[in-house]
N, C-alpha and C positions, 0 to 999 in steps of 0.2 A: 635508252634510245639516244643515237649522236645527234648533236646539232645538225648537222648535215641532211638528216631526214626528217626533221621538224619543221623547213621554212615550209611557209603558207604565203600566199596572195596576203599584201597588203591592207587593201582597199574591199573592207565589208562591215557588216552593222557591225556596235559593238554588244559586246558581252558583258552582262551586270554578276554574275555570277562571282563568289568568292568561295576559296578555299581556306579553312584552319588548316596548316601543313604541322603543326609541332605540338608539343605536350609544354604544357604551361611551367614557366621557372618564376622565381623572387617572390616580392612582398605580396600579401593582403593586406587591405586597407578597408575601415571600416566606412559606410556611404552611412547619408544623412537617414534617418527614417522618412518615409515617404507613406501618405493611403494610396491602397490599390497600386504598391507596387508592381510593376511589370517588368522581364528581363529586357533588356537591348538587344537588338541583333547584331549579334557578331557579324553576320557578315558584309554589313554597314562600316566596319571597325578600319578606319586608317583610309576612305576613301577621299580621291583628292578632286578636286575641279577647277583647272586651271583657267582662268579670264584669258584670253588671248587679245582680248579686245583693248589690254593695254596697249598693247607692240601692235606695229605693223602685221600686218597676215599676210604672208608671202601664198599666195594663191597657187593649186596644181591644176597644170592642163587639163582639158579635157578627156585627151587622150593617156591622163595619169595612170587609168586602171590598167589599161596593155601595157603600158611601159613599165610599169612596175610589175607586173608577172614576167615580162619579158627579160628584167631583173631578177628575179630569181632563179629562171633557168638558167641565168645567163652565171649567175654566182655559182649555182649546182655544178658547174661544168668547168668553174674557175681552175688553178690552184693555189690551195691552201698553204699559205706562210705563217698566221698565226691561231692559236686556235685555244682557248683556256675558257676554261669556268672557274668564278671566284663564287665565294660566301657571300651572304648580307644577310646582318642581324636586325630586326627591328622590334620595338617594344611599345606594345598597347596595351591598355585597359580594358577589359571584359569585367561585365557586369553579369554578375547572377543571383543566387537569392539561399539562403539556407531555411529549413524546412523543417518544424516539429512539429509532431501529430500524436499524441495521445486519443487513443479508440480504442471502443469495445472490440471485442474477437466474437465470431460468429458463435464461435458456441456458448459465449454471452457468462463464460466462467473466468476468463481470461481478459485482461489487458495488455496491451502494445502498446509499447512507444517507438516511434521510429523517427531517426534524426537524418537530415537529406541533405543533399547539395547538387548543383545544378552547375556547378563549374568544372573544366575538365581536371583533374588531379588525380594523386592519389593519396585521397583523402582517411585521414584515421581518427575515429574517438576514441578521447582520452578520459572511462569518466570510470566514479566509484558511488556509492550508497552511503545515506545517512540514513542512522536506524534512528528509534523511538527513544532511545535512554541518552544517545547521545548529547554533549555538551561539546560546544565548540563548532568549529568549523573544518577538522580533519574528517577526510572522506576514507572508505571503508573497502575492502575488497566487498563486491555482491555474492552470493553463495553460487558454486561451479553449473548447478542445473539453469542458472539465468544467465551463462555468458553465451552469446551467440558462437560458431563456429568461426575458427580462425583469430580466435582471442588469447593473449596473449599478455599475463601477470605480469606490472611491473614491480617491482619489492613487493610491499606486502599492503600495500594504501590504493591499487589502482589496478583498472583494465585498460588494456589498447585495442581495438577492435575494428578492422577495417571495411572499408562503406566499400559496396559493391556494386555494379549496374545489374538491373537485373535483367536485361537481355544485354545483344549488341549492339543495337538500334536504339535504346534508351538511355536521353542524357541524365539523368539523374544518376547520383550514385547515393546509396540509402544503407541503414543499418535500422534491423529491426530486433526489440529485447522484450521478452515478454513478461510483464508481471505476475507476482503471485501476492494478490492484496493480503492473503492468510498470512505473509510474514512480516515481521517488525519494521521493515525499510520502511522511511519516512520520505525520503528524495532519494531523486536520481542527480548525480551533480556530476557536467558533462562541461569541457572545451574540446573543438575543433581542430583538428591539425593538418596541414596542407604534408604531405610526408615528403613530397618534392623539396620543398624548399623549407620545412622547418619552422611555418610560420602559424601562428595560433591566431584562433578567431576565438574569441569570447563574446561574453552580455555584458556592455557599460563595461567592460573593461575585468569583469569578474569571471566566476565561473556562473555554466548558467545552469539553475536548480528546478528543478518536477519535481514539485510535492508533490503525495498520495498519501497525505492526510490532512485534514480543515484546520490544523490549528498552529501552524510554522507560520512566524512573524516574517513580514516581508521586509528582505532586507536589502533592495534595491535590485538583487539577480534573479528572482525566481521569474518562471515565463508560465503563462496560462491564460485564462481571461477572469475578468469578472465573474461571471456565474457560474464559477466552478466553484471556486468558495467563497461565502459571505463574510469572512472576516477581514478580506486584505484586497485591494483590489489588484487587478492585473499589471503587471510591471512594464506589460507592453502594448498598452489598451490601445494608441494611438494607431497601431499596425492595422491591418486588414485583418481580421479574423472569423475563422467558421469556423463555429463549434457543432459538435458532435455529440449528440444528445445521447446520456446511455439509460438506455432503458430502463424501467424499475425493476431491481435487484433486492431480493433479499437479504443479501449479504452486504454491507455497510464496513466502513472502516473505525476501526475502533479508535478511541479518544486516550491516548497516553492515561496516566495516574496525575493525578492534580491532586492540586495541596488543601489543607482543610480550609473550611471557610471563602474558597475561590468556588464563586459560582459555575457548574458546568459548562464544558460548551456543548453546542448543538449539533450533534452527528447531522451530516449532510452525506448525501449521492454523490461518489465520484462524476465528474461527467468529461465529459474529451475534449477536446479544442485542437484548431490549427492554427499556427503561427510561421507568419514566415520573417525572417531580417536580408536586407541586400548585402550583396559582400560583392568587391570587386579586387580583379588580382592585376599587375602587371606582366602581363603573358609575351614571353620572349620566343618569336618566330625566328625559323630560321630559312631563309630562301636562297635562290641564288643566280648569279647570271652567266651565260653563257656567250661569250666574243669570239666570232670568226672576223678572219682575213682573207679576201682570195685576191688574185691579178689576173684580173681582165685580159686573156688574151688576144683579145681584139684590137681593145682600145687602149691597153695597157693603162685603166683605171685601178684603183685599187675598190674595193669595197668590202665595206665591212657592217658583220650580220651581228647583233645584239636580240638576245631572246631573254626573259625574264618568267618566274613563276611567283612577283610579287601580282597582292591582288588591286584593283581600283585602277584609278589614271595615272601611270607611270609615265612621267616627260624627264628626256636627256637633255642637260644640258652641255652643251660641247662647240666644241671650237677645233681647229687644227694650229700646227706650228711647224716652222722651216727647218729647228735645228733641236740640238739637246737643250738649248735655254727653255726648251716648253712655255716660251710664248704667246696667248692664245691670240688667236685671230680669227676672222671670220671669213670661210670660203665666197668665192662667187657661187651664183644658181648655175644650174637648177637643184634645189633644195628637196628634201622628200615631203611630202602633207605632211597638216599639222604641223607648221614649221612657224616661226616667230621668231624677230630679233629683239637678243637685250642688250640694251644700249650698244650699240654699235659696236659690242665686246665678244659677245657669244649666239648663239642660235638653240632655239628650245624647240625641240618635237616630243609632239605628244606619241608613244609606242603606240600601235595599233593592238587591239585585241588580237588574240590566237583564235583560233575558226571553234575551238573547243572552250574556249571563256575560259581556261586555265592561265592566264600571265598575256602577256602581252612581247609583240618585239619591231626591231624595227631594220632598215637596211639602209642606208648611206654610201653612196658612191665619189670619191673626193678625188681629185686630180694626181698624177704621180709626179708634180713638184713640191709635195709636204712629205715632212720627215715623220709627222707623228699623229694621231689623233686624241684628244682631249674629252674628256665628257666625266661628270657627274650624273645619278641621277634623284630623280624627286617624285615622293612620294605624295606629301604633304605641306604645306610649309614649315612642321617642325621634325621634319624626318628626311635626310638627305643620306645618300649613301656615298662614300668614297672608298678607296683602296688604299687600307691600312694608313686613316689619314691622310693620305694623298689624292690629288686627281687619278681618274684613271687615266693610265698610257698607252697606246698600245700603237707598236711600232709599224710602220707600212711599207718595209721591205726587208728581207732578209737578213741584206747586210746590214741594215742599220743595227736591227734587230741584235746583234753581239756587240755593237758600242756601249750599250745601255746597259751597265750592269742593273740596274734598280727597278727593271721594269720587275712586278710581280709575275709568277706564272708563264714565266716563259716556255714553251713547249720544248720537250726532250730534242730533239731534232735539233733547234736553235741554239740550247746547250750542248749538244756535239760537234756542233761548229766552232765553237767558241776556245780558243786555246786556253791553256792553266795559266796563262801570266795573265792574259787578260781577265779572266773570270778571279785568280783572286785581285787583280787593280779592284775589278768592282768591287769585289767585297770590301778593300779595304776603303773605296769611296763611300760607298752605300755607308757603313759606319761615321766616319767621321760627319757623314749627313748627319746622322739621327742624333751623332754628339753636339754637332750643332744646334741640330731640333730643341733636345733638353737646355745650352745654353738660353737661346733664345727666349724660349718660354719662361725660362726659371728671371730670366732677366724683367719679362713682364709682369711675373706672377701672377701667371693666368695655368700655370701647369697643374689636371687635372691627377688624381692619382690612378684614372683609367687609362689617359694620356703616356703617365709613365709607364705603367705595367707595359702596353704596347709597345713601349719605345724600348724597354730591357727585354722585354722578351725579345725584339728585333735584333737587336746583338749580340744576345745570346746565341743564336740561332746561326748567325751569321759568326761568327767567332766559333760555331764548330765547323761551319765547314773550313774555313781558313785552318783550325786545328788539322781536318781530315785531311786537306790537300798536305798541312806542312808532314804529317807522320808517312804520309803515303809517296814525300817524292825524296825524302831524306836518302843519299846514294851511301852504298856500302863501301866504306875504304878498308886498304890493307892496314894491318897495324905500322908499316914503316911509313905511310902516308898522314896517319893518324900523328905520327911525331914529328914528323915536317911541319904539318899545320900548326901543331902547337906553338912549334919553335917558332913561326910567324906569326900567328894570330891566339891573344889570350881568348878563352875560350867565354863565350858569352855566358853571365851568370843569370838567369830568372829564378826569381825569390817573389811568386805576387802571394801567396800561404795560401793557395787554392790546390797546388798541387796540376797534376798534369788532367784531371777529369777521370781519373782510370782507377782510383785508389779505393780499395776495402780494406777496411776499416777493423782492429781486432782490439776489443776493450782487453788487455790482459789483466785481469785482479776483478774480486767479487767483496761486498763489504766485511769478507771474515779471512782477507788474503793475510791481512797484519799478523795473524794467533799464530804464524809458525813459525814469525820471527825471521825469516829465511826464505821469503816469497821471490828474491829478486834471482835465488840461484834454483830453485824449483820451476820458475820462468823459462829461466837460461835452456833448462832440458829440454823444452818442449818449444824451442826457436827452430830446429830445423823441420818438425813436423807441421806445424803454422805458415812455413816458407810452403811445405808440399800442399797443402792444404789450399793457396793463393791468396792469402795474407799479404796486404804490400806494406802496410801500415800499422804498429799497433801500439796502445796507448796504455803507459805505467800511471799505476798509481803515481799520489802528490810526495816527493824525495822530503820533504824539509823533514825537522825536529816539531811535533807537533803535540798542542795539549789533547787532542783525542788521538785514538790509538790509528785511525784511517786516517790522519792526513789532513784532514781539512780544515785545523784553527790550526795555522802554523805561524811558529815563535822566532824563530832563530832564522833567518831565512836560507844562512850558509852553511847552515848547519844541518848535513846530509846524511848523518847518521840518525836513521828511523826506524818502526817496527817491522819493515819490511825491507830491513838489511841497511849494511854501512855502505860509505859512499865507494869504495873499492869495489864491491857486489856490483853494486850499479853500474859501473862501468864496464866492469865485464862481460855483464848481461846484454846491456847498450851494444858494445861493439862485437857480439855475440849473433845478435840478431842484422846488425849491419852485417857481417860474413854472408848471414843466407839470403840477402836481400831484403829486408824489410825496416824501411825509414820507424824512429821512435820518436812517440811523442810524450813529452813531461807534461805532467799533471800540475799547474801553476794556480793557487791561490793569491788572486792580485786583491780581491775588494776589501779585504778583512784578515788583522794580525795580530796573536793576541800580545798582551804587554807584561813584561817581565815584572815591574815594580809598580807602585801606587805614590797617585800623587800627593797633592800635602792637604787633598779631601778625602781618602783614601780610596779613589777611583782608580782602576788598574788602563792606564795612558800613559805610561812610562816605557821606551824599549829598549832593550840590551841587544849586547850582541855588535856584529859588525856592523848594523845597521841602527845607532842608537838612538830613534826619535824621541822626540817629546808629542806633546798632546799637538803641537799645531798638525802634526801629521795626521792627525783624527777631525772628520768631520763637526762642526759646529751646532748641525739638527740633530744630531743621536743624542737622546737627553739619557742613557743609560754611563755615559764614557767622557762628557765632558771635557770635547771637543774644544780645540779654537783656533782650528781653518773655516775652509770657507765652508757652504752648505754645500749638503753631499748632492753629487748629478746626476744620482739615481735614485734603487730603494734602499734602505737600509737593511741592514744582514742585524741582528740585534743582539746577537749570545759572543759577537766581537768586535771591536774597537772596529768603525769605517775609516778604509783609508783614503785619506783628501788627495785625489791624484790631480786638483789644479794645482796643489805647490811642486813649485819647478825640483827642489830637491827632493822629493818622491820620485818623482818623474826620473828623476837623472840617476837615483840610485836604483831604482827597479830597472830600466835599462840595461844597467852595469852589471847587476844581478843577473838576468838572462841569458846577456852575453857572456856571461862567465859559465851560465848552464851551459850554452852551447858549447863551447868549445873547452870547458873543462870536462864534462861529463858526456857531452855528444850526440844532445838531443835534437834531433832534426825540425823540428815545430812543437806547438803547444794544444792541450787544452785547457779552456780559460773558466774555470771556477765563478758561478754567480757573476755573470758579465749583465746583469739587471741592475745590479749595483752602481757602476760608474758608466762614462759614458763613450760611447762607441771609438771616439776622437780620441780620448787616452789609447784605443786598444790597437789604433792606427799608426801612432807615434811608437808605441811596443815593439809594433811587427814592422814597421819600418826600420830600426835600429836593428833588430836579429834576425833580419829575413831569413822567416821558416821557409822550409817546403811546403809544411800541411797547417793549419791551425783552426781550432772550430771553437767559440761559445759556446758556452750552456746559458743561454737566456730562457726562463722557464717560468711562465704565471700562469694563471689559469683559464682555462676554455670558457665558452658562453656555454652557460646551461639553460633552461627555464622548466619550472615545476620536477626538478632531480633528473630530465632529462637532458642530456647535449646537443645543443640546438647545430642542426644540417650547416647554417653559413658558419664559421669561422672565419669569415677573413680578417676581423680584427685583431684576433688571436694572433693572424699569421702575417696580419702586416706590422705588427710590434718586431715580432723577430724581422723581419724586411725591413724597418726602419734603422736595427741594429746593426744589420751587417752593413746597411747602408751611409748608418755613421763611421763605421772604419773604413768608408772608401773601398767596401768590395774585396778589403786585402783580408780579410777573415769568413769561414763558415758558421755555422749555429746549427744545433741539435733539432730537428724537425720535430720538435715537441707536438705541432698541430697535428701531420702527418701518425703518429702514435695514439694520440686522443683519440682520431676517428677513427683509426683501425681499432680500437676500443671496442666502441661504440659499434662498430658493424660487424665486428664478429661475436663481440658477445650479443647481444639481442637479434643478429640474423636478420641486419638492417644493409646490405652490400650496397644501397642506392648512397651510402651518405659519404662513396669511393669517389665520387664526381660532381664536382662544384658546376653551379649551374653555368658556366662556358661550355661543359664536357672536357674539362681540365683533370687533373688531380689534386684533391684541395686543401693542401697542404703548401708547405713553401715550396715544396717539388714543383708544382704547378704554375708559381710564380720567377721563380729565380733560384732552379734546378742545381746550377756550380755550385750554388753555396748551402744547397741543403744537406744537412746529414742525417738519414735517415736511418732510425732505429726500434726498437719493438719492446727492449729490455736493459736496464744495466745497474748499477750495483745500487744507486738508490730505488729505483720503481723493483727491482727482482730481489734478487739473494737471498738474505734473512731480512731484512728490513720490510721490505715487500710493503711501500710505500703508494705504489700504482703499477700493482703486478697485470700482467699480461693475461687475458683469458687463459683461463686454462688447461692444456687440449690443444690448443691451439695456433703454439708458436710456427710451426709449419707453412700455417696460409701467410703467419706476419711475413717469413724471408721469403716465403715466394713471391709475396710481393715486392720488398724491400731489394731483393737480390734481384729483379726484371726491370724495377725501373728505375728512371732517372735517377739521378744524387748519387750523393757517397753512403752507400749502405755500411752501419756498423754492425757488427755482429758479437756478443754476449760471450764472455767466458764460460759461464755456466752452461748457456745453449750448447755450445761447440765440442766440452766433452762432457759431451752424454750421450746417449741414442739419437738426438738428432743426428751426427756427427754425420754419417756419410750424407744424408742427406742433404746438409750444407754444404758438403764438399761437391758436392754435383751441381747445385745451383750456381755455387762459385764458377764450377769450370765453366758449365755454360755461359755465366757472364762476362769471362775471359775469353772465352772461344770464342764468342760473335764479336767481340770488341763494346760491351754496353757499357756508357759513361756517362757522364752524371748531366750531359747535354743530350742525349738519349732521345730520338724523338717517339712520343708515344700515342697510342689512336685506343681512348675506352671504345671499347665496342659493346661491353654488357653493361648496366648500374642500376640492377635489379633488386628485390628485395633477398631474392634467396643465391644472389652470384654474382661474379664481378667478375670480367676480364679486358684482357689487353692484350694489344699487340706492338711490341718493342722494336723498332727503323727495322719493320718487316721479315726482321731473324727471329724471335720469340715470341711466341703467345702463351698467355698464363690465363689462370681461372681460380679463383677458390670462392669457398661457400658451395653449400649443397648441391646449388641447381645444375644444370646443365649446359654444358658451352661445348663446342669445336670451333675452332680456326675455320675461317673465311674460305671459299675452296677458290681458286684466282691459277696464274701460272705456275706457282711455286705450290709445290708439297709440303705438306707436314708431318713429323714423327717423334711422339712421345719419347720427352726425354725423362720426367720424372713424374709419378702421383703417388699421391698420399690421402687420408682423410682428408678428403675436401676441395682438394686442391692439385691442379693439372698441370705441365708446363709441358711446351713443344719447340720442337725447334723447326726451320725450313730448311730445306735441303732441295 
């Protein structure tokens, strides 16, 4: 529905009503135990009650109600100059309660247990069995007849089984598992898992245990009450409990075997109990606002319409301003109700309800001597909304409307007004804003790291389209024009090692490329077919002289006769592949080199060769090498000497080393070996010396797991690799180690929701700082023969379709490329060359389901993969199948 057929009359009762609009995101947190727990009403959740009775009250006539419908037809009939909806995210706390109920089954042969929850989610148990002989606290798969439907083994220790509602109208979501007392199972031992966000709910911090036999010692987790069994009492006696008496049974649980001389114990009557624990989540709403502009053709006011579908008492506060200083000020009346001033600075109206209790909105009529209008709004005192950090703006005439590069949301209209010089001034203003912003803050050290993400993503975004305008107005000269310019102007060099956004990515070599001895001219062959293919970039193995046969403890450093050819090979190959277009990159081991001779302990920290160190060039904390530089500013690499890159003579000979790869041998940029190792600042000072084209790290540690699964958030994972590129000052990429993990994890277990970080991002580095992710699914240490963290099985297919639709610089695998993938990579490739998709890419998840993922790529590409089912959006533009496979769909628009 448009804004335009939503206003309503001002002035009527209000509405208490609220709506949940979203599925809940982030943490669970555990609440206090309480008796006679009760849930909270959500729809109480985030309401606000502004005092007005501080400020003055700017009173409305009597005659407010006519004048104010008089205003809206009067707006209906306007026209429109501005007109956007933005986002607003807000984050509250719901309370609910988790739910366990052991009881008899009617036919009085059987037991049920069922485990509840009352919050929205989607929620999964994680639980297994403990039998009668067991020792320990390792949990057991249950036998196949006791797993509910939709259960799902994980190795060989566990069930996952997800809780259901059982209509549509019921908020509970429950899992029910039926006992068979005839077998050996002693407990049931279960935690909760929120599947949205990855976050576990336990007992005290354990897992929590159901015995179904009298004589398990209680070991702080088990849940039941007292009078189920006399030996232990209830772990959660404090709680509210009804139990559930089960009737007299002939049949009894049997008593394990005990030892001689220990007196028996007392067979007892199962009997039921309910227990409930509170559990509250931080639940991420998403809503939004809707701003018109029209001009009063009467009075040639402007007025502008604000509608909202936040819920409670939403008051704006705003002001107006004369000029682009934005200013605030405070108009003359007449003001709309509900109006207030704060200190003599701004004006606060409380939004009126909508006639339907969904949101609230409000209408403001302001003189046509202001350039702009000003407003915030307020939800509660700890929940204010702004526009991306900023006030909102929103301009009150046409033409101002194109001064202002930075307003957000400008309407299309307003954008075709706007000429390509001015529109990029703004972009390049808008930037140097935000470069400010980060100064600023960093100066106060108040900069949050939400703050930042914001602020990079803001550049990024903004730095392509300054990219798109410069590729799209670049003029085609003749070649004798071409040599003119030369002969006047030297041609501008850009060297930043991000490459131009456009570049895929070809690993050439697999970990057994060395055995033929002769890899570098086997290479050579296969350059013109790799150019057809749309290869722009592809990455040699490491050149030096090295003590393993691949490459990577390397000695000699100038020494370019390896197992994968002599250094003449190389260069052939090199400028072989430069013929068919495609930049190379050298394989460079900076962190670690191993050492010719041993010192007079007989530690090997001596080096030969043209680069003759001693030990000071080795780190001081590697107690294996027996260092004495400084301490190392990373991790340690441990099977070889660390090298100390604060001493300036490292530094100045690895430089010179580079530059002499470059331009001896003719490598166009790098990739950097174990870049975990030292720290970001050496790999800045590198690439500032040899300004590559292209260059990436392999910064590589490990994902967050909990109980052998890989936990939904990673961003820590992903903001180490962000904090590395962010030590070389952005002039180098890194391997989207994250982005792999969770393609992991959602193809193999058939988990496609873990595609989408809880923004609706992609949650990998892709999702944060896209230029500099490289995005990959396989390469000679996770694949080949090493097969260290090989890729699903089966299922490389869905990795490049993903890889190859979205954002970053997708790499793509030797091994994958020939073999039977082969055509099929080469179609994904073209399509990502044909539509132009770059590693700034703008991207919209549309699916992030358990059994499917998709997307749609700056509205030329939609992809899918995982079992379920997806099509494209149906809107003005067409769609048609360019390529499927098992699992996975891709279209393009036409």
């Amino acid at each position: 529905m448009s804004t335009l057929t939503t206003i309503e009359p001002l002035l009527h009762s209000y509405y208490r009503r609220e709506r949940l609009r979203c599925r809940p995101k982030t943490k669970v947190f555990l609440m206090p135990n309480y008796l006679n727990y009760s849930l909270k009403s959500v729809s109480n959740a985030g309401r606000f009650s502004c005092n007005f009775k501080k400020f003055q009250r700017i009173k409305a006539s009597s005659s407010s109600s006519t004048a104010d419908t008089a205003l809206v037809e009067t707006f209906k009939s306007a026209d429109v100059f501005f007109k956007e909806t933005f986002p607003l995210t807000r984050t509250e706390t719901v309370e609910g309660k988790i739910f366990v109920r052991l009881e008899n089954r009617k036919d009085k042969k059987k037991w049920q247990l069922s485990v509840g929850c009352s919050l929205p989610g989607k929620w999964i148990l994680h639980w297994g069995v403990s039998y009668i002989d067991d020792n320990g606290s390792e949990w057991d798969q249950p036998p196949k007849n006791m797993r509910p439907p939709g259960s799902v083994a994980i190795k060989d220790y566990a069930i996952e089984t997800p809780l259901k509602k059982l209509s549509e109208e019921d908020t509970f979501h429950q899992v029910n598992i039926d006992l068979d007392l005839k077998s050996d199972i002693a407990a049931i031992n279960f935690v909760l898992k929120d599947e949205e966000t990855g976050a576990w709910y336990q007992h005290r911090g354990r897992d929590f245990k159901v015995p179904l036999v009298d004589f398990l010692q209680d070991d702080g987790n088990v849940i039941g009450t007292k009078s189920v069994f006399g030996l232990w009492p209830g772990a959660l006696g404090q709680l509210s409990n009804m139990l559930l008496k089960a009737e007299a049974s002939p049949s009894k649980v049997q008593d394990s075997s005990s030892e001689a001389g220990e007196p028996k114990q007392e067979k007892r009557h199962l009997e039921g109990f309910y227990e409930e624990q509170p559990i509250a989540k931080e639940v991420v709403f998403h809503n939004s606002l809707s701003v018109s502009a029209r001009k009063c053709p009467e009075t040639a006011k402007n007025i502008m319409y604000l509608e909202t579908d936040l819920p409670g008492d939403v008051v704006a506060h705003w002001g107006v301003c004369r000029d682009d200083a934005k200013n605030w000020e405070v108009p003359a009346p007449p003001h709309p109700p509900e109006t207030t001033v704060f200190k003599n600075k701004a004006l606060r109206t409380l939004l009126q309800p909508k006639k339907d209790g969904n949101g609230r909105l409000g209408l403001f009529t302001l003189d046509d001597e202001f350039a702009g209008f000003l407003f915030v709004l307020k939800l509660n005192e700890n929940t204010w909304f702004k526009c991306k950090g900023n006030d909102f703006y929103i301009p009150l005439s046409r033409q101002q409307g194109s001064d202002i590069a930075p307003i957000p949301g400008k309407t299309e209209e307003a954008k075709q007004e706007v000429s390509q010089t001015e529109y990029t001034n703004g972009i390049i203003k808008e930037i140097r804003n935000l470069v400010s912003g980060i100064s600023s803050e960093m100066s106060r050290n108040t900069k949050t790291k939400e703050a930042q993400e914001s602020i990079l993503q803001e550049i990024e975004k903004l730095a392509a389209e300054a990219y798109g305008i410069f590729r799209s107005s670049i003029p085609t000269f003749s070649e004798e024009a071409v040599v003119e310019s030369e002969a006047l102007k030297p041609p501008v060099h850009i060297s930043s090692g991000t490459g131009t956004g456009f570049e895929i990515l070809c690993q050439g070599f697999n970990w057994e490329s060395h055995k033929s001895g002769r890899w570098y001219m086997e290479l050579k062959g296969k350059a013109a077919e790799l150019s057809s293919l749309g290869f722009s970039v592809i990455w040699l193995p490491p050149p030096t002289e090295s003590v393993s046969p691949e490459g990577y403890m390397p000695k000699d450093l100038y020494n370019l006769n390896c197992r994968y050819g002599n250094i003449d090979e190389l260069k052939e190959t090199v400028k072989t592949f430069h013929e068919v277009g495609i930049k190379v990159l050298g394989d460079v081991v900076l962190n670690h080199r191993c050492a010719h001779n041993q010192n007079q302990n007989g530690i090997w920290n001596i080096f030969g060769g043209r680069l003759n160190w001693d030990d000071r060039a080795v780190v001081a904390d590697d107690p294996h090498f027996q260092g004495r530089g400084n301490k190392s500013s990373g991790d340690n690499f441990h099977a070889a000497p660390n090298i100390d890159h604060s001493q300036d003579f490292v530094r100045k000979d690895i430089k010179e080393w580079l530059c002499w790869l470059r331009n001896e041998i003719g490598y166009d940029g790098w990739r950097l070996d174990f870049v975990r190792g030292f720290w970001g600042g050496y790999v800045k000072d590198y690439l500032d010396a040899t300004e590559p084209h292209f260059a990436v790290g392999e910064y590589w540690d490990s994902l967050s797991y909990t109980y052998g699964e890989m936990d939904h958030n990673q961003d820590a994972h992903r903001q180490r690799i962000v904090d590395w590129i962010n030590a070389t000052n952005g002039t180098a990429g890194a391997f989207d180690v994250t982005t792999k993990g969770i393609l992991h994890a959602a193809l193999e277990r058939c988990e496609y929701w873990r595609l989408s970080d809880r923004k609706g991002k992609p949650p990998g580095v892709v999702g944060w700082w896209p230029s500099r992710a490289v995005t990959f699914i396989e390469n000679h240490d996770t694949g080949s023969t090493q097969g260290h963290w090989r890729f699903p099985g089966g299922k490389e297919m869905q990795g490049y379709a993903y890889i190859l639709t979205h954002p970053g610089t997708p790499s793509v695998f030797y091994d994958h490329i020939f073999s039977h993938y082969k055509s099929e990579i080469a179609v994904l490739i073209s399509l990502r060359k044909r539509h132009k998709i770059n590693c700034r890419s703008n991207i919209k998840i549309t699916k992030a389901e358990r059994d499917v993922y998709a997307a749609v790529v700056d509205e030329k590409v939609a992809m899918k993969i995982g079992p379920g089912h997806y099509d494209p959006p149906s809107g003005p533009q067409s769609w048609s199948s360019v390529l499927e496979g098992k699992d996975y769909k891709v279209w393009e628009s036409s």
